[in-house]
C-alpha positions as CSV (number, residue, x, y, z in Angstrom):
1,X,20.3,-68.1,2.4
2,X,23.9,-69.5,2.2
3,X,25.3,-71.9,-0.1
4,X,26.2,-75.3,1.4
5,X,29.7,-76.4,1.9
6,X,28.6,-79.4,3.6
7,X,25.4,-81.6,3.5
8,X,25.0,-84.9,5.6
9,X,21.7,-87.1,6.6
10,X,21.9,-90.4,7.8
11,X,25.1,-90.7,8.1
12,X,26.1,-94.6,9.4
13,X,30.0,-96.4,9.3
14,X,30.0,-99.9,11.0
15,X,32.7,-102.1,11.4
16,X,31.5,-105.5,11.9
17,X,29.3,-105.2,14.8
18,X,30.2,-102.0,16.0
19,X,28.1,-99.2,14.5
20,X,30.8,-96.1,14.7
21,X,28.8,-93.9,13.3
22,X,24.6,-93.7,14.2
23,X,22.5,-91.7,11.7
24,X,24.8,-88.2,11.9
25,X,22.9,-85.4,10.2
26,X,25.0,-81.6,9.5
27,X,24.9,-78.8,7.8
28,X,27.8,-76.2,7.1
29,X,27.1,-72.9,5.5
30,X,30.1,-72.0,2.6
31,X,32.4,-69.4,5.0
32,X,31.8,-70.7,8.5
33,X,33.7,-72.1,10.9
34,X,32.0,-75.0,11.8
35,X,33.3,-76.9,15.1
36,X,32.8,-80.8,15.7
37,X,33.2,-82.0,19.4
38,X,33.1,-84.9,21.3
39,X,34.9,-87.7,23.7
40,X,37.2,-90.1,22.3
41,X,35.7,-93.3,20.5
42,X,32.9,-90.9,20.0
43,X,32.8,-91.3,16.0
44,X,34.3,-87.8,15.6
45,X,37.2,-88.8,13.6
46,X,35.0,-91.4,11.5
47,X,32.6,-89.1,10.5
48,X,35.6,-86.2,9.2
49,X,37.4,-88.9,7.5
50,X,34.1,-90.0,5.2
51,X,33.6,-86.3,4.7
52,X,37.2,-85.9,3.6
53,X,36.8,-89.3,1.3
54,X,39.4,-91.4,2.8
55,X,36.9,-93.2,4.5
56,X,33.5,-95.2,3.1
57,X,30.4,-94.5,4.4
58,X,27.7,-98.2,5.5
59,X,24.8,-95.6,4.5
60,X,23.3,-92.1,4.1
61,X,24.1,-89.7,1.7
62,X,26.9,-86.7,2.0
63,X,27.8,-83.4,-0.3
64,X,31.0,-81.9,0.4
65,X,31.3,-78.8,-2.4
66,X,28.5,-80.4,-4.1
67,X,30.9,-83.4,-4.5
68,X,30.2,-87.5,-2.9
69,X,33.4,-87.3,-1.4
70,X,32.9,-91.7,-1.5
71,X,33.8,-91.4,-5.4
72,X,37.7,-89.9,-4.7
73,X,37.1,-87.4,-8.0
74,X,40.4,-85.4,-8.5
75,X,38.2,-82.3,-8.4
76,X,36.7,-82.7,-4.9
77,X,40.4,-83.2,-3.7
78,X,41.5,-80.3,-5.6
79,X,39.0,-78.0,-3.9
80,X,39.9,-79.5,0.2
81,X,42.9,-78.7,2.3
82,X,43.5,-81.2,5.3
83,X,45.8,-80.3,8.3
84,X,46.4,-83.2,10.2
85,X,47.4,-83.4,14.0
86,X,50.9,-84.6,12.4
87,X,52.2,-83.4,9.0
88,X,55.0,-85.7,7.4
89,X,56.6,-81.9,5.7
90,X,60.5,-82.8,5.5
91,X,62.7,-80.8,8.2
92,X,65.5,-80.1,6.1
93,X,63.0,-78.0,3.6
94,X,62.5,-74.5,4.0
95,X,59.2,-72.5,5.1
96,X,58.9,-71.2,1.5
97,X,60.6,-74.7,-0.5
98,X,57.9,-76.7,1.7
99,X,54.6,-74.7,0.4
100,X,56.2,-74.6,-3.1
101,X,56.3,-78.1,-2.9
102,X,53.0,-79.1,-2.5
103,X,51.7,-76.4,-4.6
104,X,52.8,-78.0,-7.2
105,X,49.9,-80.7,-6.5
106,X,47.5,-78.5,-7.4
107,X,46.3,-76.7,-10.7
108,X,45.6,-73.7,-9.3
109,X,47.6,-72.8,-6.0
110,X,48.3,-69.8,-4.3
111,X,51.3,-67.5,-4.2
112,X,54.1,-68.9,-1.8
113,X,54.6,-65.6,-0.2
114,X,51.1,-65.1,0.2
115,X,49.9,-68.3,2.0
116,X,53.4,-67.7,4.0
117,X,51.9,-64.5,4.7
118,X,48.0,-65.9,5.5
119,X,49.7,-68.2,8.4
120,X,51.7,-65.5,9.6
121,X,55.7,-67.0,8.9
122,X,56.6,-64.2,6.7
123,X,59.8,-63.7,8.9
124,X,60.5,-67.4,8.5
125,X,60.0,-68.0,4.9
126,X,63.7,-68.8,4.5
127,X,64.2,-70.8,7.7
128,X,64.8,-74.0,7.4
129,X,61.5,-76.3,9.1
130,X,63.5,-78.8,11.9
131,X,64.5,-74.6,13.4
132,X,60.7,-74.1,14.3
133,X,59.3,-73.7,17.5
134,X,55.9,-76.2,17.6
135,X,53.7,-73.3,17.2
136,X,55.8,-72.6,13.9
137,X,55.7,-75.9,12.5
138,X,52.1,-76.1,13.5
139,X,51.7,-73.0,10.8
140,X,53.4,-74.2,8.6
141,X,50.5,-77.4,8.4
142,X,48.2,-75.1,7.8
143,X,50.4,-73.4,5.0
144,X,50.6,-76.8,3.3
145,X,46.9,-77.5,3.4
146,X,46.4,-74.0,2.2
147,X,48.6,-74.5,-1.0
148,X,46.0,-75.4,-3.6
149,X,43.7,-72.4,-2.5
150,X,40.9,-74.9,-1.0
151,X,37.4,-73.5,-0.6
152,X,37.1,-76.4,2.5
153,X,40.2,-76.4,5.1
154,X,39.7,-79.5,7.6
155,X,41.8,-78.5,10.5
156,X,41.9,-81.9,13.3
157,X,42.8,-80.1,16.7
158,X,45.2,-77.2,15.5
159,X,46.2,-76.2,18.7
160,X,46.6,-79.4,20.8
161,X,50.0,-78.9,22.6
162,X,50.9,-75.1,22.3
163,X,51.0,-72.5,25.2
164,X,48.1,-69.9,25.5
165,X,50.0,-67.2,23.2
166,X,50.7,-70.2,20.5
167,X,47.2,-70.8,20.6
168,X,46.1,-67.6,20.3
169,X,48.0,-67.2,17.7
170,X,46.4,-69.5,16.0
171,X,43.2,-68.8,16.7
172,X,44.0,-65.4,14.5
173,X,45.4,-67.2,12.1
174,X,42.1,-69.2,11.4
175,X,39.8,-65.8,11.2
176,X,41.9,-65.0,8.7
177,X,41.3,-68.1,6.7
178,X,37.7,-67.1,7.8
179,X,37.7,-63.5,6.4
180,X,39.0,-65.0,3.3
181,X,36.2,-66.9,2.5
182,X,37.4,-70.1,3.2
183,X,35.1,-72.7,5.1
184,X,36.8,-74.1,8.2
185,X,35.4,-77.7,9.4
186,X,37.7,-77.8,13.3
187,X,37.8,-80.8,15.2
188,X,39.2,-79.5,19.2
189,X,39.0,-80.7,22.5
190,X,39.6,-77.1,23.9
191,X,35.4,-75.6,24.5
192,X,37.0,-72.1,24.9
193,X,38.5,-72.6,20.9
194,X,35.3,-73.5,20.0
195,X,33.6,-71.2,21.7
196,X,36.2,-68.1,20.2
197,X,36.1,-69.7,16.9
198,X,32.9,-71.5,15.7
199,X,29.9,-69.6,14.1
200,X,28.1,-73.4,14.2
201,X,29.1,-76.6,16.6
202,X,28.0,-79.8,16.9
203,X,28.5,-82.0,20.0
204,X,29.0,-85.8,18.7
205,X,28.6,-88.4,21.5
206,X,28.0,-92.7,20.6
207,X,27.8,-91.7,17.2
208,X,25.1,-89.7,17.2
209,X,25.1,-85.2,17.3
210,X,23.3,-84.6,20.4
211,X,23.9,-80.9,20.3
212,X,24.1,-78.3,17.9
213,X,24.0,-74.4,16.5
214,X,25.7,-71.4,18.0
215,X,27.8,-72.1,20.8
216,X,25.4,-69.0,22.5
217,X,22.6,-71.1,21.6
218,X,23.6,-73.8,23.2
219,X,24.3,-72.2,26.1
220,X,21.1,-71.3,26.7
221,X,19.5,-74.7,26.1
222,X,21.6,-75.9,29.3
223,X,20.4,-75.9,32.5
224,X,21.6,-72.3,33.7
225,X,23.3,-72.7,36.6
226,X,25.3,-69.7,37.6
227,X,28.4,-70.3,40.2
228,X,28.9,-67.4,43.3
229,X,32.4,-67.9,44.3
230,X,34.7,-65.7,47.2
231,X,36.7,-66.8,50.2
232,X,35.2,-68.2,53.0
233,X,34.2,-65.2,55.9
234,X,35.0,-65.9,59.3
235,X,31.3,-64.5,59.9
236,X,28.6,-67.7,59.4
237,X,26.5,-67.5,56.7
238,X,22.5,-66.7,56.5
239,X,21.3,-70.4,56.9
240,X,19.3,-69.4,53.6
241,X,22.4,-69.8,51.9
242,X,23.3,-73.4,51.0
243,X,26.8,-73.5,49.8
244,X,30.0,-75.8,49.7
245,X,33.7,-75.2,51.0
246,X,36.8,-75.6,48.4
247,X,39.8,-77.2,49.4
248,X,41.3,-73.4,48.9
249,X,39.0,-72.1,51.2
250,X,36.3,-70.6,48.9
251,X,32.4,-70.5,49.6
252,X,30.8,-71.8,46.0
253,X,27.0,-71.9,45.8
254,X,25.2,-73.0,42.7
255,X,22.1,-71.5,41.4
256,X,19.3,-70.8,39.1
257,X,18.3,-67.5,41.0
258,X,21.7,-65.7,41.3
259,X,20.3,-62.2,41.6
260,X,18.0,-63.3,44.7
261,X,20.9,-65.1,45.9
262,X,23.2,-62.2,45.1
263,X,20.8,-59.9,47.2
264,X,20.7,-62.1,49.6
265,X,24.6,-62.0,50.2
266,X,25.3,-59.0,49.2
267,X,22.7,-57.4,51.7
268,X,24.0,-59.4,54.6
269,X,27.6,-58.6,53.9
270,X,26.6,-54.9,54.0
271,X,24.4,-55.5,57.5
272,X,27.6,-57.1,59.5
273,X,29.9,-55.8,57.1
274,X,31.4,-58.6,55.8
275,X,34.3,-58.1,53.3
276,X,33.5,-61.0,50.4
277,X,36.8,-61.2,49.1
278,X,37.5,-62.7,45.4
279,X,33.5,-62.1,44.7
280,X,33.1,-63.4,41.3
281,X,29.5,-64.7,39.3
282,X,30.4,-67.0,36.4
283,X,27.2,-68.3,34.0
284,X,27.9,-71.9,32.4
285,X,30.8,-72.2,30.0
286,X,30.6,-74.3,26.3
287,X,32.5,-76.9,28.3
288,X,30.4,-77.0,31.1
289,X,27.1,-77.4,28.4
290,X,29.9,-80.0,26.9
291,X,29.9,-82.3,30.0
292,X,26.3,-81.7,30.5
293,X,25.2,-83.0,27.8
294,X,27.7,-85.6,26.9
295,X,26.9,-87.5,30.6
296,X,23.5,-87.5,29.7
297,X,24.3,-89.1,26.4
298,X,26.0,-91.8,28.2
299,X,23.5,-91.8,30.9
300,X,20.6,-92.8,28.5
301,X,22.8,-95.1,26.5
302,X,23.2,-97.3,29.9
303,X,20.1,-97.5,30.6
């Protein structure tokens, strides 16, 4: 079995009267990439910042790297990198004086050229930080959280912002701090990250997980509703067929039986021969299971 990285049960914060965070349980195996998703206000952020210690915990008990991250010890923080949504880094720095920099917090750091070279800015090392394009700069946070060779890397929504070859950029950046042994806990809004990324993810919702394991196991704890989508033939339809019209003139139906339904279609198509243009079959995504689940969550919390 594989080592811990992280250990939570019972995990409460309250503030006052408002209970934030509602008995939160987890587990991250050392290595993973470990995803944490949910809605604003959702206790998301609370729970990462008691994990990372800069936040106390009401109750329960938590191991970070065998560590209480509640008692601050300089050798839990030594072993953590934490990328931010916003790094204070000083523009006038350079790519390479930047990572030295913070290196120098930490007893035993990496090379500068090599964690310039794990985030991909060796071409940049000597650039100067306010000349970065977003996606750059974005790289470089990760650099700066890399500098003390962590064994944990807490990166909060690393791609929020970028255009979809920044962000796929980054998502190869973190497999490489995957294949490097590092353990990745990711906060993201963006299902399809999480879905590329995560071996584990957990869907938070009014403080409590309401979801989690692979995000192929969770898509198969869903109700599987497969979409049929193509443009709307001029020909009616079987009256079998229930479906809906799109504002951009496609026929959608929704379905538990799609290959009955698919038959169905398909073999009256070929009968009057029916062209279904822009035929496509699409299964639930991680963010339709997402929504699913977090409207029930909110659902039962009404009621």
């Amino acid at each position: 079995m594989a080592a811990k990285a992280i250990e939570v049960s019972g995990l409460h914060k309250s503030y006052g009267s408002h209970e934030a965070v509602r008995g939160v349980d987890l587990v991250v195996d050392e290595g993973d990439v470990f995803a944490l998703l949910g809605p604003n206000g959702a206790g998301k952020t609370t729970t990462v910042e008691i994990l990372e210690g800069h936040r106390h915990r009401s109750s329960g008990t938590v191991s970070v790297l065998d560590h209480d991250p509640g008692k601050g010890e300089p050798t839990y923080k030594q072993r953590i990198g934490i990328v931010l949504q916003e790094t204070g880094v000083e523009r006038y720095l350079t790519v390479a004086e930047a990572v030295d920099l913070y290196r120098g917090y930490y007893p035993n750091p990496l090379g500068v050229d090599e964690v310039i070279e794990i985030v991909g800015l060796t071409d940049k090392r000597d650039e100067r930080i306010v000349k970065l394009s977003g996606g750059q700069q974005r790289r470089l946070d990760v650099a700066v959280g890399l500098a003390g060779d962590p064994d944990l890397l807490f990166l909060d929504e690393p791609t929020t912002g970028f255009d979809p070859s920044a962000r796929r950029g980054a998502w190869e950046m973190i497999r490489n701090l995957k294949s490097l042994g590092k353990t990745v806990l990711l906060t993201t809004h963006y299902m399809d990250e999480a879905q590329a990324l995560a071996d584990r993810v957990a869907i938070i919702a009014a403080g409590k997980i309401i979801a989690e394991g692979p995000p192929d196991g969770l898509l198969q704890t869903a109700d599987t509703i497969t979409t049929i989508r193509f443009v709307k033939p001029s020909a009616e339809l079987p009256p079998a067929i229930s479906y809906r019209t799109t504002e951009t003139g496609f026929c959608e139906i929704s379905t538990s039986e799609p290959v009955a339904i698919l038959n169905e279609l398909t073999g009256w198509a070929i009968q009057n021969s029916v062209d279904l243009a822009g035929l496509s079959v699409a299964r639930p995504t991680l963010e339709d299971v997402y929504l699913q689940l977090v409207r029930a969550s909110e659902k039962g919390k009404d009621q």
